[in-house]
N, CA, C and O atoms as a MOPAC input file, in Angstrom:
PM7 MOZYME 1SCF
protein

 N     91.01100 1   -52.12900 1     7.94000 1
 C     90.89100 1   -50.71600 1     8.21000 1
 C     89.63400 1   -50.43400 1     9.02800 1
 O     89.78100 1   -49.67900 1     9.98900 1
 N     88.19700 1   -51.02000 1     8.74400 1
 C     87.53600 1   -50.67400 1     9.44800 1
 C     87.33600 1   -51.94000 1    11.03800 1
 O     86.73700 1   -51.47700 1    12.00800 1
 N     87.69900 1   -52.94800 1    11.09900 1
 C     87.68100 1   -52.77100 1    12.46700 1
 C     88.41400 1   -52.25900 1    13.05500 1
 O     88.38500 1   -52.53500 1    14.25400 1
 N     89.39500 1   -51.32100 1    12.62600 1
 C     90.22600 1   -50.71800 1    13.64800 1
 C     89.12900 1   -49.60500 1    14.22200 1
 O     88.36800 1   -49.05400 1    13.42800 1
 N     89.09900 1   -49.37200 1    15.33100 1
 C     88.74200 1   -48.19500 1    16.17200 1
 C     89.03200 1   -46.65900 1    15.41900 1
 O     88.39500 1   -45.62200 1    15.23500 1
 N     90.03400 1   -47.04900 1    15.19000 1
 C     90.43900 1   -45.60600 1    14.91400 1
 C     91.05000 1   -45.34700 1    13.48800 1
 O     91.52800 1   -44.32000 1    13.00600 1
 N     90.89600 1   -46.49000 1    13.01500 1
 C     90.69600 1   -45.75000 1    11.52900 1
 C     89.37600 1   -46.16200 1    10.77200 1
 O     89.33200 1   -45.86100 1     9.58000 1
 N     88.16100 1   -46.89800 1    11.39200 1
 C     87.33300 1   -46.88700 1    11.45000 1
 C     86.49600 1   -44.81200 1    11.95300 1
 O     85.71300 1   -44.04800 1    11.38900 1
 N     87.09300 1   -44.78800 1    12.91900 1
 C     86.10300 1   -43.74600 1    13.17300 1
 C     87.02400 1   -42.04400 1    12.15600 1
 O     86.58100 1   -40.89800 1    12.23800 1
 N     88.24200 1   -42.44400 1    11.36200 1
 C     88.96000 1   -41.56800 1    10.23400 1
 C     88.07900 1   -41.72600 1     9.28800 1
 O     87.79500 1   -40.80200 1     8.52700 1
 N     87.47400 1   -43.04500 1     9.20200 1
 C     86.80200 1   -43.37600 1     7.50700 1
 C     85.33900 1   -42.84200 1     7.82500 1
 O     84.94000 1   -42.39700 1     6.74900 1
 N     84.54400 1   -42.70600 1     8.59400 1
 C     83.74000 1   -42.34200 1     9.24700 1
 C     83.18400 1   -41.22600 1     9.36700 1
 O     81.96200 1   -41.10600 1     9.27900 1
 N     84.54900 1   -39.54200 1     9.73700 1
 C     84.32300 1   -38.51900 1     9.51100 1
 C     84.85600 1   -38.22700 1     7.74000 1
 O     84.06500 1   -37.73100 1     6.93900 1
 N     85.76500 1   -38.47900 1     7.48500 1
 C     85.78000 1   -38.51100 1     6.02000 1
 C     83.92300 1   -38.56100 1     5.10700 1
 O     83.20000 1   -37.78400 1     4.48200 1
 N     83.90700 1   -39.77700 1     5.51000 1
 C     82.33900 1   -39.79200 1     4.71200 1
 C     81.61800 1   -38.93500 1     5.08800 1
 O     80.70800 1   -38.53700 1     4.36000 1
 N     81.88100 1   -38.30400 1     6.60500 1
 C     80.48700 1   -37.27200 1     6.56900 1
 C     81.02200 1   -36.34700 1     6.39600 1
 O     80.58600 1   -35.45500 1     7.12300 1
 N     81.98300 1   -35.97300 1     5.62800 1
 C     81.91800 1   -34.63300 1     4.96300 1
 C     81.72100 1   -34.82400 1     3.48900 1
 O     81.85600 1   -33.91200 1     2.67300 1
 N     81.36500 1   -36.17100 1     3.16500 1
 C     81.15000 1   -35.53700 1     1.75900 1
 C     79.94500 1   -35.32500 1     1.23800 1
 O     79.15000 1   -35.85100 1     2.01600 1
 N     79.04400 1   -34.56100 1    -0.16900 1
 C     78.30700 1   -34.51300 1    -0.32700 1
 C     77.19500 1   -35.29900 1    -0.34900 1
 O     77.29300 1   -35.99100 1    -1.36200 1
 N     76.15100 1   -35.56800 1     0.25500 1
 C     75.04300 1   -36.47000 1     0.20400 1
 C     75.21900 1   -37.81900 1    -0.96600 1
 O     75.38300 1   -39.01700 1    -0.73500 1
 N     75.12600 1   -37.17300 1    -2.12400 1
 C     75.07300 1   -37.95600 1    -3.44200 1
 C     76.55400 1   -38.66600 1    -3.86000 1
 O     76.77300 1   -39.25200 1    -4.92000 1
 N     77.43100 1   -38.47800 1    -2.84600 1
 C     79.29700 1   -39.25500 1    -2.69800 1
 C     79.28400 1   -40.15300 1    -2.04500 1
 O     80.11000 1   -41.06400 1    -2.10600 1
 N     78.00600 1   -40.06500 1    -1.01000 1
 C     78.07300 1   -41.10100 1     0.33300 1
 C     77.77900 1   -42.29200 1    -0.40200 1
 O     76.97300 1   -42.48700 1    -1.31100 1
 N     78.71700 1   -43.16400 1     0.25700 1
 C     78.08800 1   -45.03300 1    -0.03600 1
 C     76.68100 1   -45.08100 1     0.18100 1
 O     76.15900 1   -44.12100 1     0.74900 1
 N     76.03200 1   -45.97900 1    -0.15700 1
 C     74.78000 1   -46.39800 1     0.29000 1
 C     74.93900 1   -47.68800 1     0.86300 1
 O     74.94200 1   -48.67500 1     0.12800 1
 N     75.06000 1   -47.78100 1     1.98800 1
 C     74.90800 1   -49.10300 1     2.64700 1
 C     73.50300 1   -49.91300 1     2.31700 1
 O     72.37200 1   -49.50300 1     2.58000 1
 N     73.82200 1   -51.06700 1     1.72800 1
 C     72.99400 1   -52.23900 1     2.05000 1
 C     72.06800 1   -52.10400 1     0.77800 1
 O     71.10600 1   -52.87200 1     0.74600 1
 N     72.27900 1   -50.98500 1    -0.56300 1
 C     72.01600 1   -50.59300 1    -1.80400 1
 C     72.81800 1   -51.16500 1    -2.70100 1
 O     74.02300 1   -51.06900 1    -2.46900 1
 N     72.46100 1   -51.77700 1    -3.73500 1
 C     73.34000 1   -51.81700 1    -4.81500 1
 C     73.29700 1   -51.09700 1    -5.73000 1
 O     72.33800 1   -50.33200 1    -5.82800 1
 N     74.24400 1   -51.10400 1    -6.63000 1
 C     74.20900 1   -50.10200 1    -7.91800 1
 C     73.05300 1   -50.56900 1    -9.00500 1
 O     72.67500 1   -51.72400 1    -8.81100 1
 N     72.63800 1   -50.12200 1    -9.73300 1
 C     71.82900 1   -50.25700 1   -11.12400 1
 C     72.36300 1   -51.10800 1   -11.70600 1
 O     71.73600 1   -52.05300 1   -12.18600 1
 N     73.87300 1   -50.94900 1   -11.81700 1
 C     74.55800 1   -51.35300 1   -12.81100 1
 C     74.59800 1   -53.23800 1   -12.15400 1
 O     74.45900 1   -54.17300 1   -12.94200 1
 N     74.77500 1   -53.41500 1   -10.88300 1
 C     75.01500 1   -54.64700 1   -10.71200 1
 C     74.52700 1   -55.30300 1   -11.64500 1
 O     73.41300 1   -55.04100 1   -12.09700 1
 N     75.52400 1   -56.58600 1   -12.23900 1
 C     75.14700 1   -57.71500 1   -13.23400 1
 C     74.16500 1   -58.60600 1   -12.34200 1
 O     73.41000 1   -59.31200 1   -13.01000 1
 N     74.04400 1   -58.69800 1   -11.01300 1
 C     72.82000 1   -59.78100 1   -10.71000 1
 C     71.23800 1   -58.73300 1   -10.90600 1
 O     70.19800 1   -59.32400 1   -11.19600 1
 N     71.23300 1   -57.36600 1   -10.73700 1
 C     70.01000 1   -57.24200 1   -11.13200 1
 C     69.92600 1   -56.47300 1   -12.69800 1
 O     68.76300 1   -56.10500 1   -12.86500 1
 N     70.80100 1   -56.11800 1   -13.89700 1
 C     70.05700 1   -55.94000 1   -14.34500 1
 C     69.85900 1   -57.61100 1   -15.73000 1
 O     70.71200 1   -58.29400 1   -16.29700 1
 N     68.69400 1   -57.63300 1   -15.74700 1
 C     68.14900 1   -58.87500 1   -16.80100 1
 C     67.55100 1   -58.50300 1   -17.77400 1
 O     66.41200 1   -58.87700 1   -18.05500 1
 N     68.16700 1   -57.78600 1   -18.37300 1
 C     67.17300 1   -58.15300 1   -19.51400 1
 C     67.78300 1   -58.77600 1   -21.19400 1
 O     68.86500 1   -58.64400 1   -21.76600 1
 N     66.97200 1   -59.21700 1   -21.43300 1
 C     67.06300 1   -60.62800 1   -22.28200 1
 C     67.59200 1   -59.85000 1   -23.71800 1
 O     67.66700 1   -58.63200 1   -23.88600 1
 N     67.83900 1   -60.63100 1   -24.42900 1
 C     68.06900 1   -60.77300 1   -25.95800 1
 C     67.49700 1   -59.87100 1   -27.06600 1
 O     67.81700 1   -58.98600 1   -27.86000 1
 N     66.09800 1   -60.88200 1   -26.50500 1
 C     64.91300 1   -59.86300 1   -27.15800 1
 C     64.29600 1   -58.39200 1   -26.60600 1
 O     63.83900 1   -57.52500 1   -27.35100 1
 N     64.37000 1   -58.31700 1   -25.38500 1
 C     64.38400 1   -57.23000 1   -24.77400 1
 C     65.07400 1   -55.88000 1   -26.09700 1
 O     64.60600 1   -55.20900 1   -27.01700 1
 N     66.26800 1   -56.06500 1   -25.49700 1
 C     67.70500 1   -55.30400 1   -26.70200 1
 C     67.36300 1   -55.07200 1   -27.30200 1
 O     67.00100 1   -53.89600 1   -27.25300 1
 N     67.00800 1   -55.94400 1   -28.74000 1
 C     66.85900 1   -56.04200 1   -29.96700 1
 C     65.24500 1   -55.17400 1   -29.59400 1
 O     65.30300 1   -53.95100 1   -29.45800 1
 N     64.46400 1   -55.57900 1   -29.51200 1
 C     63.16000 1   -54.94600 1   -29.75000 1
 C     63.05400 1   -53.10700 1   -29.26300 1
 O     62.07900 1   -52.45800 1   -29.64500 1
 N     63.97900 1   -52.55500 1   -28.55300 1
 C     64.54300 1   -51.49400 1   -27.89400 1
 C     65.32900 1   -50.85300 1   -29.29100 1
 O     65.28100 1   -49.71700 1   -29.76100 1
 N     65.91500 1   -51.82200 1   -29.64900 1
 C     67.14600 1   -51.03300 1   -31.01000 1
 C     66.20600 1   -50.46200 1   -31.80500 1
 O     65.95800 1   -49.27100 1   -31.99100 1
 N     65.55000 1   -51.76000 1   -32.39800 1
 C     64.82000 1   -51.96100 1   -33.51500 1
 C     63.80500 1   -50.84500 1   -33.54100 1
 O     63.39300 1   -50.44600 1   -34.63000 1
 N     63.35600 1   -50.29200 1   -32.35800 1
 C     62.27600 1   -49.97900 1   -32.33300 1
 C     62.91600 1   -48.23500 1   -31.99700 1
 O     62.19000 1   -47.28500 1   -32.28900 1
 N     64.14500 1   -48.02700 1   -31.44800 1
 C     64.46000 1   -46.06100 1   -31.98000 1
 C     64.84900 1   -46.30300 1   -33.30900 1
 O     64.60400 1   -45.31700 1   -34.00500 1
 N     65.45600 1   -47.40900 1   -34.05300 1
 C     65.59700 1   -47.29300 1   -35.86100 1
 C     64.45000 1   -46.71100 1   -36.67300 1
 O     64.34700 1   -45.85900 1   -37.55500 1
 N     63.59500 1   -47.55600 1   -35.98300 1
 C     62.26200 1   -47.20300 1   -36.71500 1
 C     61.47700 1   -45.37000 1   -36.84400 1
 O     60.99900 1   -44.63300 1   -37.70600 1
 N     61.89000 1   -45.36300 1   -34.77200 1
 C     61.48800 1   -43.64700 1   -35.00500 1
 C     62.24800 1   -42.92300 1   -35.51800 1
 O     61.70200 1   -42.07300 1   -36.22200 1
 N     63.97400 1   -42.86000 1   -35.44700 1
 C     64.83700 1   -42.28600 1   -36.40600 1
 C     64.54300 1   -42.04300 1   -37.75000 1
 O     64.43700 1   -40.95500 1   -38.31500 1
 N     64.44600 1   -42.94100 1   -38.11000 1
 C     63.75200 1   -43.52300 1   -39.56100 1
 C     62.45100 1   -42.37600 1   -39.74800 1
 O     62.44800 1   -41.47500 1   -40.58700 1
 N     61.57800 1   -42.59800 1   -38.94700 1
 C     60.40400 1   -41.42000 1   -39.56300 1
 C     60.79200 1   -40.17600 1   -39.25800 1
 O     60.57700 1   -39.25200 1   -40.04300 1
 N     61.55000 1   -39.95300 1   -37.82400 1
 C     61.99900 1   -38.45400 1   -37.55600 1
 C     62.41700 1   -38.34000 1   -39.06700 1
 O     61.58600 1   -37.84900 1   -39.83100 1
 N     63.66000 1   -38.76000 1   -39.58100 1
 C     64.30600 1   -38.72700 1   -40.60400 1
 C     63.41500 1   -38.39900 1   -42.15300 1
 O     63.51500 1   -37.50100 1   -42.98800 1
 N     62.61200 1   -39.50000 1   -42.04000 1
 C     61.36800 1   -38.74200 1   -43.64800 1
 C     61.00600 1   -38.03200 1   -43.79400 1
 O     60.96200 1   -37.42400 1   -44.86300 1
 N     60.29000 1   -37.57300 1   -42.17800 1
 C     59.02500 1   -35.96800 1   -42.02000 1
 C     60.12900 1   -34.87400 1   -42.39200 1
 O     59.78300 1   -33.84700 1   -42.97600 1
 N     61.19500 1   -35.06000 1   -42.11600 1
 C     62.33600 1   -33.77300 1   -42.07900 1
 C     62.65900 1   -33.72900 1   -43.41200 1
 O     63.32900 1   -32.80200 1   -43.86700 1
 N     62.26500 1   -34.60300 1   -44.06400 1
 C     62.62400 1   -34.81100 1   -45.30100 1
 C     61.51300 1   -34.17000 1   -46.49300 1
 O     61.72700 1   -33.30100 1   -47.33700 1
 N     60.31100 1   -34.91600 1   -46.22400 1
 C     59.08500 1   -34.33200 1   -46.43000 1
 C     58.89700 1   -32.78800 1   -46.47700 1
 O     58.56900 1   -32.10600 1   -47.44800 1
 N     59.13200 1   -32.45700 1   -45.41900 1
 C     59.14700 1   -31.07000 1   -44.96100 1
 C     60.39600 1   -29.92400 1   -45.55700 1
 O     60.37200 1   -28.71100 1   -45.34900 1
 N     61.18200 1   -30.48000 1   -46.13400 1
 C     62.19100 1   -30.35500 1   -47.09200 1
 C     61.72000 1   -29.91200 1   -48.41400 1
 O     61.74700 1   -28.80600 1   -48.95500 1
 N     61.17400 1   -31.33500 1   -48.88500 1
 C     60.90500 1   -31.27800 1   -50.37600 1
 C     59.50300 1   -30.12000 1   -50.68100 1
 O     59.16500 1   -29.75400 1   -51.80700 1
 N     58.90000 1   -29.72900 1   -49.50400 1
 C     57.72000 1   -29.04200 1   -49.29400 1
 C     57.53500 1   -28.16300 1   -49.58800 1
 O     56.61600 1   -27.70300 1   -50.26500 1
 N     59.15800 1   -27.34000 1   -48.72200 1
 C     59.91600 1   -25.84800 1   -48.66400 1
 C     60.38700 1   -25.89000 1   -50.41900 1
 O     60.09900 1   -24.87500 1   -51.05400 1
 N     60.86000 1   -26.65600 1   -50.92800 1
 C     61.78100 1   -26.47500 1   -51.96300 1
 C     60.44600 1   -26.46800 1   -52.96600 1
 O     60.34200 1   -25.53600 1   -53.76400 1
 N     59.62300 1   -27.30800 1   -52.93100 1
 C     58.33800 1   -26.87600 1   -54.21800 1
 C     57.65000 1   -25.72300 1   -53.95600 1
 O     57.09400 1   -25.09900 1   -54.86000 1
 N     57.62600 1   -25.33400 1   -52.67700 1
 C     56.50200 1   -23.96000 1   -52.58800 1
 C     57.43200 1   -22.89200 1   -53.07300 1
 O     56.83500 1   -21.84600 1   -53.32800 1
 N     59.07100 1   -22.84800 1   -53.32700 1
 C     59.59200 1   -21.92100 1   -53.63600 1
 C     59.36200 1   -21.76900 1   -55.16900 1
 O     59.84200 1   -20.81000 1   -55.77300 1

């Protein structure tokens, strides 16, 4: 399709009408590509482990702050 002349220069105006952020990015890859993103095992795990943990205290203080309301009543 695109060495044709002329449906090369169809695919061509097509793209420039679409919005900036629709256009291909030539010679860009995605985020998502599996050759760049790397990160490891431990990476993951130390990422999980580590919103459990703030969940976990979000979760007490709200709790705390609970039992706080209910004794001052």
């Amino acid at each position: 399709m695109l060495t044709n002349p002329q449906t090369r220069k169809e695919y061509d105006d097509t793209i420039a009408m679409l919005p900036a952020f629709a256009r291909p990015r030539h010679g860009r890859r995605s985020v998502f590509d599996k050759e760049d993103v790397k990160f490891g095992v431990g990476s993951v795990l130390t990422g999980f482990f580590t919103l459990i943990v703030i969940a976990l205290s979000i979760n007490q203080r709200a709790n705390q702050a609970s039992d706080k309301g209910s004794m001052m009543r």
